[in-house]
Every structure is written in structure tokens, then in C-alpha cells.
N, CA, C and O of each residue as an XYZ file, in Angstrom:
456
protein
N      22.036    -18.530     -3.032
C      21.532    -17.413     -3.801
C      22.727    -16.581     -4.263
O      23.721    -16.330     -3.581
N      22.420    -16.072     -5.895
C      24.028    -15.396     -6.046
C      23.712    -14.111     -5.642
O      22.707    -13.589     -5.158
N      24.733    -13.756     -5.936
C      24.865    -11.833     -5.097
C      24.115    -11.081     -6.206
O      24.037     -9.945     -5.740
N      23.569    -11.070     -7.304
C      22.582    -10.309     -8.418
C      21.056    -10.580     -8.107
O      20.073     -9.839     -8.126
N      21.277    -12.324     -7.727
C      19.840    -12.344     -7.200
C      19.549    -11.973     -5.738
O      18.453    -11.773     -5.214
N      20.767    -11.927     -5.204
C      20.012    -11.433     -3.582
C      19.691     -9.325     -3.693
O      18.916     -8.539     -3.148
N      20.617     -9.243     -4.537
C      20.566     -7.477     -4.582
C      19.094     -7.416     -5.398
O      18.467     -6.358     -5.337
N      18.584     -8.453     -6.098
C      17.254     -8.142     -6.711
C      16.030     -8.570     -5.657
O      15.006     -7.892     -5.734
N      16.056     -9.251     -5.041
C      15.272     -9.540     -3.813
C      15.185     -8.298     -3.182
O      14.107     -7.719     -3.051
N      16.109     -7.908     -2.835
C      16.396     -6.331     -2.079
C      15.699     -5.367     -2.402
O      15.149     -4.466     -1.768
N      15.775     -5.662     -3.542
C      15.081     -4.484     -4.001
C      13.835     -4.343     -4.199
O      13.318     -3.230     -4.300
N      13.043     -5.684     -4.301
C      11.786     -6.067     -4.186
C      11.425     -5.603     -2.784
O      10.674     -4.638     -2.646
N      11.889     -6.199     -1.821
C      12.191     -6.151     -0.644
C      11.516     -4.627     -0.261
O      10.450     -4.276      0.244
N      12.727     -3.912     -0.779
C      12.875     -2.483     -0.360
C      11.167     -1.972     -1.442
O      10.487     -1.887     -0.419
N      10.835     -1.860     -1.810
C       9.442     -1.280     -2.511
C       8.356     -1.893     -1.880
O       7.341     -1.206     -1.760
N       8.347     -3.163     -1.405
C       7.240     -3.270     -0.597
C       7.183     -2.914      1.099
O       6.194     -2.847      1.828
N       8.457     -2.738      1.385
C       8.500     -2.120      2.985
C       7.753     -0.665      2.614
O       6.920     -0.107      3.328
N       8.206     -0.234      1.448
C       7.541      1.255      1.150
C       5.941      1.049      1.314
O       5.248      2.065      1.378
N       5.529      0.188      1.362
C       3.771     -0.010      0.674
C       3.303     -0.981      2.028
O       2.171     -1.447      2.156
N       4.445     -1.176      3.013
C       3.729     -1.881      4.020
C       3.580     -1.046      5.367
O       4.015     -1.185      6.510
N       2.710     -0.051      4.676
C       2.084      1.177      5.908
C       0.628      1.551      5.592
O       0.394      2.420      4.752
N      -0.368      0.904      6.255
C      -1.725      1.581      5.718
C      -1.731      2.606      4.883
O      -2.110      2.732      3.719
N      -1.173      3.436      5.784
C      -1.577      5.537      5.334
C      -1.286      5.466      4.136
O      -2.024      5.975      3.293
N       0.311      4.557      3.670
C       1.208      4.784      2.462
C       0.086      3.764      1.287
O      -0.318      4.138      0.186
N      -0.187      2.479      1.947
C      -0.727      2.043      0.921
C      -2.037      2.840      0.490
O      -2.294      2.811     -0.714
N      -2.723      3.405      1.158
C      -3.898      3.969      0.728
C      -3.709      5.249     -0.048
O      -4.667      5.766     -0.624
N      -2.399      5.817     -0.080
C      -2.420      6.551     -1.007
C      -1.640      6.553     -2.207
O      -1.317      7.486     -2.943
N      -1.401      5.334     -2.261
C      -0.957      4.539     -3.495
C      -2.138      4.200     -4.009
O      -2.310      4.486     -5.194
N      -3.011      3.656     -3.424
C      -4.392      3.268     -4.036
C      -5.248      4.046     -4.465
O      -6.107      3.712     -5.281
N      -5.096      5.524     -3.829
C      -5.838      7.131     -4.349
C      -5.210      6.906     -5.295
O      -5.807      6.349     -6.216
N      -4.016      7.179     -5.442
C      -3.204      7.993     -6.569
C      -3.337      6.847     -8.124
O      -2.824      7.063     -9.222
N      -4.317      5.473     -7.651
C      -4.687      5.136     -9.067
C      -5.745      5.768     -9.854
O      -6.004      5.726    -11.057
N      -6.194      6.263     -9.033
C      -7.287      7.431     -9.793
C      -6.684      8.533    -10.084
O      -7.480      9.435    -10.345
N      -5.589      8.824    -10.144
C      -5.068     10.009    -10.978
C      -3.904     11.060    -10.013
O      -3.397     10.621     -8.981
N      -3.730     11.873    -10.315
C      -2.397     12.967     -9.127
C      -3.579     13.137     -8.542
O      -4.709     12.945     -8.991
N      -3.117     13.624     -7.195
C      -3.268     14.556     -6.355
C      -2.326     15.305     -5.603
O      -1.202     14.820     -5.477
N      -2.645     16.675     -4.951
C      -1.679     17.205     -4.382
C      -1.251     17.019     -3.087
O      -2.220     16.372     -2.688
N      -0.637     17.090     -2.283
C      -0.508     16.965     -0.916
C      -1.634     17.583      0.502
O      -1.879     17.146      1.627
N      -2.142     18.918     -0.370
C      -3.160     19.383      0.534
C      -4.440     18.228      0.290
O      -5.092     18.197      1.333
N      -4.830     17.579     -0.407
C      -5.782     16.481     -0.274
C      -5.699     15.128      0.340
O      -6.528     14.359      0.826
N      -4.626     15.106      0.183
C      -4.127     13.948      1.261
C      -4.233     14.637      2.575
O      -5.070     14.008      3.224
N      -3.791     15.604      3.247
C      -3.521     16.352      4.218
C      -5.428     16.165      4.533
O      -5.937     15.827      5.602
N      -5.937     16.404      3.626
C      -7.670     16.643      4.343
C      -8.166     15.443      4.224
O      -8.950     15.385      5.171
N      -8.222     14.261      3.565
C      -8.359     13.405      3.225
C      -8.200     11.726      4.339
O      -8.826     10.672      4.447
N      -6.681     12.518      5.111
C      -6.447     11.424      6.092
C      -6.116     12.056      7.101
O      -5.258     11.554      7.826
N      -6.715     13.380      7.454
C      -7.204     14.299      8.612
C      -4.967     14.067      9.712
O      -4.689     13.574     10.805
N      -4.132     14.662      8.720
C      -2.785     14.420      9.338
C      -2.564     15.468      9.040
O      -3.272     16.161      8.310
N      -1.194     15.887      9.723
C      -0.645     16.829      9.196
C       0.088     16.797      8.169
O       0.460     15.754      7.633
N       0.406     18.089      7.742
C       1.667     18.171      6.657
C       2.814     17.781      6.177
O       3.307     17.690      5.052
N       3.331     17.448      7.851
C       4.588     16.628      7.398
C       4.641     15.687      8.137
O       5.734     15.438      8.647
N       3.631     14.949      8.409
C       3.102     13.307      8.309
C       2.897     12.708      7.188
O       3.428     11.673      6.783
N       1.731     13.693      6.428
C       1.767     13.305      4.796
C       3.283     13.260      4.052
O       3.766     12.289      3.470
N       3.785     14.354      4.205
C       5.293     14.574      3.101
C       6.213     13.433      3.402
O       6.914     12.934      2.522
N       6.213     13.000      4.701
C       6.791     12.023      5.045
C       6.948     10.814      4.496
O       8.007     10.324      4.105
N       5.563     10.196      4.464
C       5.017      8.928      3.790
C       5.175      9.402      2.244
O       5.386      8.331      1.675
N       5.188     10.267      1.398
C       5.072     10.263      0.242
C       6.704     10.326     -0.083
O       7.187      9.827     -1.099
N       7.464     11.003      0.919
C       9.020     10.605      0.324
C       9.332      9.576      0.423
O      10.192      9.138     -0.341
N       8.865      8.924      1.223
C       9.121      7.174      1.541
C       8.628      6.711     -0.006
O       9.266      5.843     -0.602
N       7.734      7.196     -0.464
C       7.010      6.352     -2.061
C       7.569      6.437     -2.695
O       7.702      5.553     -3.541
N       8.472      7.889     -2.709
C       8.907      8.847     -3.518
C      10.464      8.140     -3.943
O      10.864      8.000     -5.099
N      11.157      7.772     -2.778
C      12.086      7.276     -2.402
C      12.326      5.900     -3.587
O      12.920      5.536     -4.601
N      11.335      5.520     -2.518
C      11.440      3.626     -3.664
C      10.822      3.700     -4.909
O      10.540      2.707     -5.581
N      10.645      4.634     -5.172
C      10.451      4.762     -7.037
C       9.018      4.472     -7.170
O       8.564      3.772     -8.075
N       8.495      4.884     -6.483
C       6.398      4.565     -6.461
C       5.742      5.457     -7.202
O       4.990      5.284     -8.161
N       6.299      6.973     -6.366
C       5.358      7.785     -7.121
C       6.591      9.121     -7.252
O       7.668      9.246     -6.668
N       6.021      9.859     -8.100
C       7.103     10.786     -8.395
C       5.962     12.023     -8.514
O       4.807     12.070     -8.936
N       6.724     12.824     -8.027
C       6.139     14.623     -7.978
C       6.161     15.184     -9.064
O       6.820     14.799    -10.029
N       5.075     16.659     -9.012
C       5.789     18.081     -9.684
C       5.346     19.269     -9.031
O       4.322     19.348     -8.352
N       6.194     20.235     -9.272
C       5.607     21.346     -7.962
C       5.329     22.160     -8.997
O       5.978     22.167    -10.043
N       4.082     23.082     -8.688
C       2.880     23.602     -9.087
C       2.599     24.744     -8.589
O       1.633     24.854     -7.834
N       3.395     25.824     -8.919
C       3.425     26.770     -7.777
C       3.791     26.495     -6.506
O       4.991     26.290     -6.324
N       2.950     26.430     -5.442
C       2.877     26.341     -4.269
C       2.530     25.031     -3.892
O       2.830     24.552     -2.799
N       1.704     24.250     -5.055
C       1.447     22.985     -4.732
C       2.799     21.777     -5.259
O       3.633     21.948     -6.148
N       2.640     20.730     -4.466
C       3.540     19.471     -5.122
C       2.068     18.177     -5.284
O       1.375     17.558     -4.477
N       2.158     18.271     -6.842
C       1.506     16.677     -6.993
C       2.148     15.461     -7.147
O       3.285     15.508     -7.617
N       1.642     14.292     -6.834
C       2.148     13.270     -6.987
C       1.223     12.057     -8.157
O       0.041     12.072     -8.500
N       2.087     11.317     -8.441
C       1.504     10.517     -9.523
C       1.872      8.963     -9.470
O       3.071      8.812     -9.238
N       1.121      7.688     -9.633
C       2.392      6.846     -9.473
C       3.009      6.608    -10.632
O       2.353      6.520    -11.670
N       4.440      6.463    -10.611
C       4.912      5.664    -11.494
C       4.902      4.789    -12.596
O       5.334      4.770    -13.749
N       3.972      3.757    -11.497
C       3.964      2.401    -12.459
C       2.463      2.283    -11.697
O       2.487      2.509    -10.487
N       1.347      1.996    -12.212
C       0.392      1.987    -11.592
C      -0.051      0.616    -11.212
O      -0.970      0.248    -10.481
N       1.223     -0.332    -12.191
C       0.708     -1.894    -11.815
C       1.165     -2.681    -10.489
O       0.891     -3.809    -10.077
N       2.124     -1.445     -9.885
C       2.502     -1.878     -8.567
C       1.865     -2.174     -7.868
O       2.420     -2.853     -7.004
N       0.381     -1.958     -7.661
C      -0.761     -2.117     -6.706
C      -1.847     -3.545     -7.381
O      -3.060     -3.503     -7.175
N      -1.263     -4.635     -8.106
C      -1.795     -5.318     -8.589
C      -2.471     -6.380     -7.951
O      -3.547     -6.927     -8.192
N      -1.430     -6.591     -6.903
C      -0.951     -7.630     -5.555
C      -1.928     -7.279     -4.662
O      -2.266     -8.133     -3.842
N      -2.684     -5.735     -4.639
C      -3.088     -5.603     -3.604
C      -4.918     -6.332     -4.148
O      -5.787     -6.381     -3.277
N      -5.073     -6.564     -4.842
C      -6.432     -7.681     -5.502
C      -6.377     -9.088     -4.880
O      -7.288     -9.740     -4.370
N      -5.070     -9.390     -5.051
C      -4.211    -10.815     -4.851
C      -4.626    -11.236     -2.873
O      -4.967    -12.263     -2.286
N      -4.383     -9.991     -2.499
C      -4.139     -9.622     -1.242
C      -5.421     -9.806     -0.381
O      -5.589    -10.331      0.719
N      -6.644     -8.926     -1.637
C      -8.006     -9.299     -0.716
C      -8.412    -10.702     -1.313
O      -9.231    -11.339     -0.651
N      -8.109    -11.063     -2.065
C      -8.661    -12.613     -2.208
C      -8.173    -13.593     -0.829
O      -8.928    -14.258     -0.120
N      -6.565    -13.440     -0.689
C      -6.040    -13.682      0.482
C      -6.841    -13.998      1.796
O      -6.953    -15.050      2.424
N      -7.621    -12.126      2.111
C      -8.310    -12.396      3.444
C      -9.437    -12.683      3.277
O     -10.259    -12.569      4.185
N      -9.795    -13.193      1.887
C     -11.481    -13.794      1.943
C     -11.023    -14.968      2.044
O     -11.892    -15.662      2.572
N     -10.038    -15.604      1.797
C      -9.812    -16.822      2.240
C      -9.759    -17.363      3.342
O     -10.280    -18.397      3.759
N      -9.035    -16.545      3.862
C      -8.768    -16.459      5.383
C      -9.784    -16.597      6.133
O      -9.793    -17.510      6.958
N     -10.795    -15.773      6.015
C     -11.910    -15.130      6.740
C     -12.678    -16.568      6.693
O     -13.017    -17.079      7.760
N     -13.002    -17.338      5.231
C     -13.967    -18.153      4.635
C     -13.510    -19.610      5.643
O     -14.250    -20.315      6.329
N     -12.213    -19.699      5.442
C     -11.356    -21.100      6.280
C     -11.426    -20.627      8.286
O     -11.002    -21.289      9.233
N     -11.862    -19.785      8.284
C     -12.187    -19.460      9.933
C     -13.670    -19.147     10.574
O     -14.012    -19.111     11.756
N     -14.516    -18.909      9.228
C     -15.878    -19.473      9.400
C     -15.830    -20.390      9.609
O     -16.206    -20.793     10.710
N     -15.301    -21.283      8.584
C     -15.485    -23.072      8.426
C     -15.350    -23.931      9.918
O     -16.079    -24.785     10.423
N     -13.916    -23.216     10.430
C     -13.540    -23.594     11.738
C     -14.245    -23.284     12.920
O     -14.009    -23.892     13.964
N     -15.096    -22.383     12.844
C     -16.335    -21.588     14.428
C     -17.435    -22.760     13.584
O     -18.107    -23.394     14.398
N     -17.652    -23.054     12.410
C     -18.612    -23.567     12.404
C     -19.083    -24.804     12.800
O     -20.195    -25.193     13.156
N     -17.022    -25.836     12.542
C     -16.965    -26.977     13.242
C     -16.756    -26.944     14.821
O     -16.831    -27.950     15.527
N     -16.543    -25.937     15.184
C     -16.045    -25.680     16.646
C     -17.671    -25.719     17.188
O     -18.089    -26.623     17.912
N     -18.507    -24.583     16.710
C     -19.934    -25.032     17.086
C     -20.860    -26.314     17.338
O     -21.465    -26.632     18.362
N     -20.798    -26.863     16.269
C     -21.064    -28.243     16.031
C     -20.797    -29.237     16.893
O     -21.499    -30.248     16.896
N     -19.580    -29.058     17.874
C     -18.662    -30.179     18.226
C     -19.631    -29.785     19.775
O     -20.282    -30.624     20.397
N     -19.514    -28.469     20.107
C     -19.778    -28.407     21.360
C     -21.552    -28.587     21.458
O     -22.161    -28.776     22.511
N     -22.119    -28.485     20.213
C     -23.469    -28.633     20.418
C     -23.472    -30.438     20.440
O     -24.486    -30.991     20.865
N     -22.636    -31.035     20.103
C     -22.749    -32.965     20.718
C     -22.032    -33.287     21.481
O     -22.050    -34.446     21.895
């Protein structure tokens, strides 16, 4: 691998470690419905304040979602909203999963009922 393509891996790399945290992905997945501010997240996923701020500088960080402060409030927005495209990709994934481990209790049943 040359050194342009491993620094681009990296960087792939580095944006999905950002998005591989429930709390974080789920509010990547709010924030496709539009900004919100931090006090709704704060009520929303029953955390504190700087549990939330935390996870959103982490987004904030890898170029996910970007702020504006609002008075007293900071909203956030994402970026690129097609970043969360994968996450469709993702539940097809565990219906697969799920569908190929029925299949398997169902032959596992079978076997022990002869």
C-alpha cells in the first residue's frame, strides 16, 4: 500500500471510529432531520452536558457535523448528510444475519427432533 493510500484509509478510518459509538451514531442519525441544539440532545438521551459536548466534539472533530452558537445555545448540523448512507447498508447486514441464524435454530431443531 503506498503512503497516499494508507493516509487515505486513515482517514476513512478516523470518521468512522467517530460514528462507532451508539450515543454518537444516533445523533448523527437525529441530526438528518435537521440542527438541533445541545439542550435536546441533553433531554433526548437523558445525559449530561458534557457527556453530550463530548460526543459532538468527537463529530465535530472528524468533520461530521459542524456548529453555530446562538446566543446561549450551540447548534449542530451535519456536514455531509450522506455519511450515514452505510448505516441502511448496515441494517440489511443484521437482517441477514438474523435471517442465516433462524435458518440455523431451524436446522438445529429439526436434527434433534430425529
Amino acid at each position: 500500500m503506498y503512503e497516499n493510500e494508507k493516509k487515505l484509509y486513515e482517514a476513512k478510518a478516523h470518521i468512522l471510529k467517530a460514528l462507532a459509538h451508539p450515543t454518537r451514531l444516533y445523533m448523527a442519525e437525529q441530526l438528518l432531520h435537521g440542527e438541533k441544539c445541545v439542550c435536546e440532545f441533553v433531554r433526548e438521551i437523558d445525559a449530561d452536558i458534557s457527556t453530550i459536548s463530548k460526543h459532538l466534539s468527537i463529530l465535530k472533530e472528524a468533520g461530521i457535523v459542524s456548529d453555530e452558537k446562538r446566543g446561549k445555545q450551540v447548534f449542530y448540523h451535519l456536514k455531509t448528510p450522506c455519511i450515514l448512507q452505510f448505516t441502511e447498508c448496515a441494517v440489511d447486514i443484521i437482517k441477514s444475519n438474523l435471517k442465516e441464524r433462524s435458518s440455523l435454530m431451524t436446522r438445529i431443531q429439526v436434527e434433534k427432533e430425529t
